[in-house]
N, C-alpha and C positions, 0 to 999 in steps of 0.2 A: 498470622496473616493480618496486613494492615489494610483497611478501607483505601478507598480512592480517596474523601477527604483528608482521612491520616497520614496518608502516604503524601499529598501535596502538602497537608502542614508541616510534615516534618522535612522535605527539603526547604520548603520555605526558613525554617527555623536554622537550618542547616547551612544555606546561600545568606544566609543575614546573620553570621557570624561575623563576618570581616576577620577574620583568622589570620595574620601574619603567617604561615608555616612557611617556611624557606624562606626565597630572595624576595620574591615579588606579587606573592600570593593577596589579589587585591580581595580576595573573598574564599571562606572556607570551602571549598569545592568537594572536601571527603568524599560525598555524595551525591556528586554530579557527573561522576563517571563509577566503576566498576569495574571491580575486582574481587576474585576469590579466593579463598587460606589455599587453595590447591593448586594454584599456580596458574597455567592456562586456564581458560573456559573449556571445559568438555562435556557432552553431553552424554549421559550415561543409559544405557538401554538395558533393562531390567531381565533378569533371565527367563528364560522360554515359560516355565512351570509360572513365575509369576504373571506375565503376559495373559495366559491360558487362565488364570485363575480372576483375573482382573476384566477380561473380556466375557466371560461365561456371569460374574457378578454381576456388572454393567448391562449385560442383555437379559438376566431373569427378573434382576431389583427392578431395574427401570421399566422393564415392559409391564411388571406387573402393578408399581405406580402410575404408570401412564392409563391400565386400564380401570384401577381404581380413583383416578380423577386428582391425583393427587398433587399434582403438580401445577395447580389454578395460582396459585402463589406468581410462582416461576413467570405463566403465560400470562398474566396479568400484569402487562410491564406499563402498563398506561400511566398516565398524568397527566397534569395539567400547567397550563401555562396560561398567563396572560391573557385574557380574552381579548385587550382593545390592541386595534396593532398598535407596536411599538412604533418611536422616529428614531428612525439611524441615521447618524451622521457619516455626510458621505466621505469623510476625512481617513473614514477608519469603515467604509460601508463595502458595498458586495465584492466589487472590481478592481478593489484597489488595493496592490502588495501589500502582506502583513506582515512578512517577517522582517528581520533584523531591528537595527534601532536600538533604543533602551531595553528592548526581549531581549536580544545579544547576550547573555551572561558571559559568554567568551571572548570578550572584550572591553575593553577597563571602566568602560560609559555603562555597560549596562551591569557590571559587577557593582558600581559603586550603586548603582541603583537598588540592585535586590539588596546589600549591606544598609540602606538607606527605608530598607522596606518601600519599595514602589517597587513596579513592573507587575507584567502580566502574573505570576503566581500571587500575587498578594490581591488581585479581584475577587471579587464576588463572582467565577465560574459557574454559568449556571449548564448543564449538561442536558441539550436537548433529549426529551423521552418520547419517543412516540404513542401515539394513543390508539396502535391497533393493539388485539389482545396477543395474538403469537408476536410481537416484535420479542426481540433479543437483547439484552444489553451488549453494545458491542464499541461505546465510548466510555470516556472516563475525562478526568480536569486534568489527567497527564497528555491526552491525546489534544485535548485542545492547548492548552499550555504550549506544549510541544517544543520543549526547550531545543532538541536539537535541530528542528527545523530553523530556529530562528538564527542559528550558531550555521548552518550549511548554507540556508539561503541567502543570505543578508548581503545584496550585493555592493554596498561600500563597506565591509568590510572584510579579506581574507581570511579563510576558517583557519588559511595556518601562519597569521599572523597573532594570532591567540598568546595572552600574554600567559596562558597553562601548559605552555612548552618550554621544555626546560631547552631554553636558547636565550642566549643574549640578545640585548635588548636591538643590536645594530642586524641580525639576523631578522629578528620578527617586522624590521621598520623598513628593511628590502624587503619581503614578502608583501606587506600592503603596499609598496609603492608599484612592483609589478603588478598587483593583482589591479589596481586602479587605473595603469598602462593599459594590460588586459581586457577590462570590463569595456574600459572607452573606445575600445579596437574593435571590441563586438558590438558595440553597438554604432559603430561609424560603419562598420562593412553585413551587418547581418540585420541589423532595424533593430525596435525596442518597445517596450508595450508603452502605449502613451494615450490611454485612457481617460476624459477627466469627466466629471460631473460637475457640471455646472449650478444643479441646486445643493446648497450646504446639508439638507436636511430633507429626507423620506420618509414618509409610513412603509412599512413594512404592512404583510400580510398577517392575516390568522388561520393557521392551518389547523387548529384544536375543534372545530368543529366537523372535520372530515378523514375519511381514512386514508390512507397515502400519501396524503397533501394531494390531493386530487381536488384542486379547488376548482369550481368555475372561472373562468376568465373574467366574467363581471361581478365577479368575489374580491377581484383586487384591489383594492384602494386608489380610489383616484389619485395622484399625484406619485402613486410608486413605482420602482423603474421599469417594472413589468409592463406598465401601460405608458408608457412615454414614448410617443410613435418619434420621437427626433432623437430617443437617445439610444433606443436598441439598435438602429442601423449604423451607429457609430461604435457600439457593445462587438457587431457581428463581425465587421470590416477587422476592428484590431483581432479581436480571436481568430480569425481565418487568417490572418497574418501570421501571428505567433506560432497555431498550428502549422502553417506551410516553410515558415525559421526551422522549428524543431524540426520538421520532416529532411530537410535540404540539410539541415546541420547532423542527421544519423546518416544520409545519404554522404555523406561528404567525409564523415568520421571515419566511414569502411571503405574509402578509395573510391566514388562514383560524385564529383561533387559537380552542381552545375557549371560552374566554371572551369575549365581545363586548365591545365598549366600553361600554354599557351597564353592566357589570358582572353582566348574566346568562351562561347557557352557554347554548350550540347545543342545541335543541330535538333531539328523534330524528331528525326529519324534513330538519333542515337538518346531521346527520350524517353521513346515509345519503347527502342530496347532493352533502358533500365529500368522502368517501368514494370517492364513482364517480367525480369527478374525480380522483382521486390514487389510482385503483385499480393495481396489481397486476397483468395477467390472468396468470392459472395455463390453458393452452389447453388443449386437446385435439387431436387429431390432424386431426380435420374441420373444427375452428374456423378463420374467418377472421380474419385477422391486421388486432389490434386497431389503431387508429385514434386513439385518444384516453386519459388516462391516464399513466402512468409509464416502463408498461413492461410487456413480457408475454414468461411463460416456459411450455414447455409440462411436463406435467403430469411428466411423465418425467423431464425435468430436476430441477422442484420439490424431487420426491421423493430427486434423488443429490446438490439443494444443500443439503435437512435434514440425511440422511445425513452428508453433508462435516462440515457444523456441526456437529452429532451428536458427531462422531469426532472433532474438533478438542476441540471441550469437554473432552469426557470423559478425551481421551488430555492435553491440557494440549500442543495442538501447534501449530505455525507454520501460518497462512493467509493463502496468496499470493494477492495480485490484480495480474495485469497487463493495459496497456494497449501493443498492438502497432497503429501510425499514421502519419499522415504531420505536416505541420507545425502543424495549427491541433489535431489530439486535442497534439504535442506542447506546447501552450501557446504558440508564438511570439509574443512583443511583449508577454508576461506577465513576471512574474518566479516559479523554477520551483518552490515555493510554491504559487503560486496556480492550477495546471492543476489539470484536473478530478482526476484518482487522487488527486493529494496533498491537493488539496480536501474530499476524503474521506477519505483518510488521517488528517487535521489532526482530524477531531472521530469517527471510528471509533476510532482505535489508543487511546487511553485506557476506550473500552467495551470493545473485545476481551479488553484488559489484564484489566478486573476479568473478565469473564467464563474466563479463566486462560488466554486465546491470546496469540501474538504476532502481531500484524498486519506482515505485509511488503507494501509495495505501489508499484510499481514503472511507471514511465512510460518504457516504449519503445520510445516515438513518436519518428520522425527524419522531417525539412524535406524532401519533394520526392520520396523515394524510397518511401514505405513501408514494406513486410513482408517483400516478396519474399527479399531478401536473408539475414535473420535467418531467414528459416523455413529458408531451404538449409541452415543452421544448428542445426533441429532447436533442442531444446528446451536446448542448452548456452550456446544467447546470450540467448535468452528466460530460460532459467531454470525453473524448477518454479511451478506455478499449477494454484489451485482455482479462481479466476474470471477470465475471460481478456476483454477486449474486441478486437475488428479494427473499426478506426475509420480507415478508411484509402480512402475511396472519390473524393476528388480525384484521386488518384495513381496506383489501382489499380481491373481490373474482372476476372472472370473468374478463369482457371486457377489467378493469384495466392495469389486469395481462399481456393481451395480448397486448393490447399497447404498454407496455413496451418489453415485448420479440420481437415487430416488430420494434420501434424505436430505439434499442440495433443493431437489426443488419443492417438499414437502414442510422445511421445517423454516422458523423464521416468517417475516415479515414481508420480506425479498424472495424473488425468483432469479434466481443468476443466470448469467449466461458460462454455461460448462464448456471448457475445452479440456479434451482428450486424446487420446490416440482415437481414429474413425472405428479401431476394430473393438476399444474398451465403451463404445455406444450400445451394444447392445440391442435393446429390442425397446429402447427410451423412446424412441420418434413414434413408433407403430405402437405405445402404449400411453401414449399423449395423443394418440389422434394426429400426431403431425405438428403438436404446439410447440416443443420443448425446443431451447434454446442449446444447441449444439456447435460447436465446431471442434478447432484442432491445431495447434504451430504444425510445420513441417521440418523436417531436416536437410537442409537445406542450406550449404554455405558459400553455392557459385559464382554469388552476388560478389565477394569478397575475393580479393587476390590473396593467392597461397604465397607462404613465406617457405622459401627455402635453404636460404641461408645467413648465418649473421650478416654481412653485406650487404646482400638484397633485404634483407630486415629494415634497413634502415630508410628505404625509399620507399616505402609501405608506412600508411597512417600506423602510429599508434597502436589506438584499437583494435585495426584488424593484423595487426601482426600474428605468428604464430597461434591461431586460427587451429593447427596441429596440434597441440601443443606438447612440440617436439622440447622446445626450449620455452623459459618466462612462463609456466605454467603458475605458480603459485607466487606472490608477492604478500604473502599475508603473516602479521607479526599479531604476537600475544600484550608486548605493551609500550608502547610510545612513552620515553619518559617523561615527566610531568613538572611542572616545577612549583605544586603544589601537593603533593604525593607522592611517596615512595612506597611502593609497598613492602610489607615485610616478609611476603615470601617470594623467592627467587624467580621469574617469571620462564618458561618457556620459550624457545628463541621463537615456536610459530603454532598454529593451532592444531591440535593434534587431526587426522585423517585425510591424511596427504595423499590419498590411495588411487593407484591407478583408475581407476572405476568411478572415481568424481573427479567432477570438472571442476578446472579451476577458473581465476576471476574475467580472462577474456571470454571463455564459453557462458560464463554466469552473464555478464553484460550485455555480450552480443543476444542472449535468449530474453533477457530483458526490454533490449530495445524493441522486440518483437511484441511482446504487452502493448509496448508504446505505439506503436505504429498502426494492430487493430483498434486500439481505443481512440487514436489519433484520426484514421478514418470513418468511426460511428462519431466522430464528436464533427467532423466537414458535416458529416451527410445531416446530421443533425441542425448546424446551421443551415445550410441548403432549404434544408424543411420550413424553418424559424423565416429566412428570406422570402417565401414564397407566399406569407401569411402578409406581411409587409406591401408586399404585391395588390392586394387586394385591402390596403388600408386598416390590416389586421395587425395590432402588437402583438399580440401570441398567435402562435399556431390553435387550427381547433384543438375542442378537449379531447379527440380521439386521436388526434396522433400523439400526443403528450401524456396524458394520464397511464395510469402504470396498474390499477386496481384490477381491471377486468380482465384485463390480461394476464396476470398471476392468478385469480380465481379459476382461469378456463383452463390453464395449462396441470392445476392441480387437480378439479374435478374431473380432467379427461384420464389423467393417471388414476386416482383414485378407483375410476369405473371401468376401465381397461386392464388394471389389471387383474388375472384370472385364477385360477389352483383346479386343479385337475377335479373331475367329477367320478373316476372312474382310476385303478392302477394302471387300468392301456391306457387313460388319454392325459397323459401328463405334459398340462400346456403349462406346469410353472416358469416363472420368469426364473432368471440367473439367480434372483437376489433370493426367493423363496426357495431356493435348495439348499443358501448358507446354513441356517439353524430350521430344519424342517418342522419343528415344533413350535416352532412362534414365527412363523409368517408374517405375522401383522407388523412387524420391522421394516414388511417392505411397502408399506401403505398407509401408518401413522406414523406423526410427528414423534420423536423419538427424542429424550431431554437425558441431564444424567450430568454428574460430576467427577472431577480424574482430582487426580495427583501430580502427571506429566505439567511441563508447561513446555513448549504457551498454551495459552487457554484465551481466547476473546475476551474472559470475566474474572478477574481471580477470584470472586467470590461463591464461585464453582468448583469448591475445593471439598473433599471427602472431609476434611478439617472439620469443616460447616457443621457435618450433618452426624458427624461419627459418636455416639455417645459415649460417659465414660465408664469404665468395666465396675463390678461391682466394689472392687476395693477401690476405686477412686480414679484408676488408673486411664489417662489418654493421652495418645501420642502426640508427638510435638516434633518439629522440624528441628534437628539437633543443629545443625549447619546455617550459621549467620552468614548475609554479605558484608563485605568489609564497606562499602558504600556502594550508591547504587546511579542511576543517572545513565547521564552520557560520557561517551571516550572523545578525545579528540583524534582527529582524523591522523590517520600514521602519515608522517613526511616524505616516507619513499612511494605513495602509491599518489603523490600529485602529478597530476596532466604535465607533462614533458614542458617548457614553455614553445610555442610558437605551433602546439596541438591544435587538433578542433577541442572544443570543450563543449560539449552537447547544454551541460547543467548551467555554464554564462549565458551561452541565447536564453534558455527559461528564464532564468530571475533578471535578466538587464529590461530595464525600466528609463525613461526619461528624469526620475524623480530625480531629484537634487538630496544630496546627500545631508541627512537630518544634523542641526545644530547638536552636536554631543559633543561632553569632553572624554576623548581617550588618552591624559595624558597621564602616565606614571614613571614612576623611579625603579632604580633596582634599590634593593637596600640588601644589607648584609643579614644573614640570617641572625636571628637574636638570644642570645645564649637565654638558657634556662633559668 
């Protein structure tokens, strides 16, 4: 296993080839995308007796390092940074698109650049560390690099106009010409982010003297944007914009758009009725648990997912979403693209951007086994998380469940906000006193017209086509060919788990967009907040609606002391989770740390690898199985937006910016004999 610095020096080493291979190969890509000797990508789920033996290890090793303190290593993720603030340049500073441009390596400007050694992998990346003691490592220089963001967002340039597809050159130069038609169409009929700073150069803040970034508001630096009462109301205006595009553009995607075909808009009346179908509910504690709609969170929660948002804005900080499952939340018989997190991921992480976060969001969903095992593992396999999902009820019921809802919010830095099924809550709310951050998606697809038949298919968006999915269930391929790579072993026509029982990419999408739409309404109400401070000639909100500290303390110490173990054989008040392994309870009330083998993993350096020592003849195991390289794919040709679609992911990244001075210009050449 390579480090995170290793692992970026070697593609860097790798992208700074210049490798001729075939026609037109502006730059060695080997391992910029990924492939294995075994044909498709498949994920292998180990047999029952191994599971049971790995799980029972994992719960006795680690509880019994956790209670001999031994893990201060681990918990001790702190560091330091910079004490004086920094000046960012607002060229390249909080609000303002990052990707595409010379990051692009999927494009002839930014390939000659990485062969040139410039662009973003060849900086000095420096990997924000937090300074509380439970944080998590849960970044790395690949996550910020983020080549393939820079390759999907980049909106003057088409991801499938990439000159790494093995197409002719008069194919890739129509595809940029529409997608440029395209971008100019969404942004003459749907708006565009059009943010600018007017000063060239800020201080930034210092958050190394406190914990959460929980600064005071008169901790910020004079002159930074935090406190600039003429530029946050110009910050809010465009972000309440962009959010209400993206909202109008998934409303519109699934057949409900505000403009009718007629060329009128929706009356009040027939707002108000889309509306209640694409509701939201925000509960209350007496409310019964809604039925129809999106999604519903209760009121408690609402108010710690603003907060989150709140504090992510303002602090310009990382927000995590994970999804912990079995195999259809992991997408099988998709391609891993198309499951639901990254589904959202795909058309949020470019709004987060402008709004000055970093979207991380992370699918660690595994085939057959669920959660169980990673939660033993506490929050170092999972990683750090503001929004958590458990989508895992094929595989798992009970004690499981709860585990994980109590390790979710005991372990790490973060307290997330958990959605689940209302009946896998358990006895979480009454063992938090009422603090814990709850909700739930619903099943729910009334909002959306049913397709019936290929005909009528075709007068139905897109997206929400086959909805059933009677037909068009799977569009997912093992390998796009390349015109820098061939691989040497024969590839699979599609990813193996094509099984009735998992959904395919329109179900994946359509539950994605559902992500989008609760985070999309804690990020309004969030402004809302932020406006009302302005109100009163306040740049920020007070420190209590934003700060995030005490709020995570209260909701832990209320678990912590709530919950109970029977005193007596009649009076067994254990919780669900203290029945899992009756003999180490304390699983369900300390932080719980530990290392696998499975991936994903938040950290690869949480690998038994690490820690395993070697036998006495000399003997330790080794991962026999190379990748052939490693990176990103380029995006398969047959799963592009129809032309003349909604494209939810254009609204996100269309911007006013004028398209950066770059040269994309290349040749084809003949491949070159040996």
């Amino acid at each position: 296993m390579m480090d995170d610095e290793e692992e970026l020096n070697s593609l860097m080493r790798e992208t700074g080839g210049a490798e001729k291979r075939r026609n037109r190969s502006i730059v060695d890509t080997d391992k910029i995308t990924k492939e294995v000797d075994t044909g498709a990508v498949q994920s292998k789920v180990p047999s029952l007796r191994l599971v049971m033996m790995v799980l029972l290890s994992i719960a006795v090793c680690i509880f019994l390092l956790q209670e001999q303190g031994l893990f201060e290593a681990i918990e001790s993720n702190a560091g330091t940074s910079e004490s004086a603030p920094k000046i960012v340049d607002s060229d390249t500073g909080y609000h303002v698109p990052t990707f595409g441009g010379v990051n692009n390596i999927a494009h002839p400007a930014g390939a000659k650049a990485v062969a040139a050694g410039e662009g973003i992998v060849f900086e000095d990346i420096v990997v924000p560390v937090s300074n509380h003691p439970n944080a998590i490592k849960s970044l790395n220089k690949e996550n910020i690099a983020n080549l393939f963001g820079h390759y999907i967002h980049d909106e003057h340039r088409s991801p499938y106009a990439s000159h790494l597809y093995d197409k002719p050159k008069e194919f890739l130069d129509n595809e940029q010409e529409k997608f440029v038609k395209k971008m100019d169409a969404v942004r003459k009929e749907w708006g565009a982010w059009d943010l600018k700073d007017e000063k060239s150069t800020r201080p930034a803040p210092d958050f190394t003297s406190v914990m959460y970034k929980d600064l005071n508001n008169d901790q910020f630096p004079s002159g930074s944007w935090q406190r600039d009462k003429e530029y946050i109301p110009k910050f809010i205006t465009e972000a309440r914009a962009l959010l209400n595009r993206m909202t109008e553009g998934i409303y519109a995607e699934y057949g409900t758009p505000l403009k009718k075909a007629d060329g009128t808009t929706l009356s009040d009346a027939e707002k108000k009725e889309r509306d209640d179908k694409w509701i939201v509910h925000v509960t209350g504690p007496e409310d019964p648990v809604p039925t129809t709609g999106i999604a519903y969170i209760s009121q408690v929660a609402f108010d710690g997912l603003v907060r989150k948002l709140l504090h992510a804005m303002i602090t310009n900080d990382e927000f995590y979403v994970v999804l912990g499952g079995h195999s259809a939340a992991a997408g099988h018989g998709n391609d891993f693209h198309q499951n639901k997190v990254i589904s959202f991921h795909n058309i949020m992480e470019p709004v987060f951007d402008k709004l000055g976060m970093r979207l991380i969001s992370r699918n660690m969903a595994m085939g057959g086994v669920g959660t169980l095992h990673f939660s033993l593992g506490g929050g170092d396999l999972y990683g750090e998380a503001d929004f958590m999902e458990w989508d895992s009820s094929m595989t798992e019921k009970g004690p499981a469940v709860d585990l994980f809802n109590k390790q979710a919010i005991l372990t790490g830095e973060r307290v997330p906000v958990i959605f689940s099924p209302s009946s896998f809550h358990y006895n979480v709310m009454a063992e938090t006193n009422g603090t814990a951050w709850m909700g739930g998606f619903i099943v729910d697809n009334s909002m959306i017209p049913e397709t019936v038949d290929e005909v009528q298919a075709l007068t139905i968006p897109y997206a929400a086509r086959w909805m059933n999915e009677k037909l068009e269930k799977y569009n997912s391929i093992c390998w796009e060919p390349r015109s820098d790579y061939t691989p040497n072993t024969e590839q699979a026509g599609h990813p193996s788990g094509q099984a009735s029982w998992h959904p395919g990419f329109r179900v994946h999408q359509w539950q994605g967009r559902k992500y989008a739409l609760v985070l999309m309404k804690g990020l309004l109400a969030a402004l809302d907040k932020w406006e009302q401070s302005l109100e009163v000639d306040e740049p920020l909100p007070v420190e209590s609606d934003w700060h995030v500290g005490d709020s995570y303390k209260t909701i832990r110490e209320h678990l912590t002391t709530h919950i109970t173990t029977p005193s007596t054989e009649e009076d067994d008040v254990r919780s669900h989770c203290e029945t899992l392994i009756p003999w180490i309870r304390r699983i369900c009330r300390v932080r719980m740390h530990g290392f696998g083998m499975w991936k994903p993993r938040a950290h690869v350096d949480y690998d038994f690898m690490k820690i395993i020592h070697p036998a006495l003849n000399g003997y330790k195991p080794t991962y026999l199985q190379k990748q052939v390289y490693d990176g990103f794919n380029v995006l398969p040709l047959n799963q592009a937006i129809p032309d003349g679609e909604i494209d939810v992911h254009a609204i996100a990244i269309a911007t006013t910016n004028p398209p950066p001075d770059l040269d994309h210009s290349w040749q084809e050449e003949e491949e070159e004999e040996e």
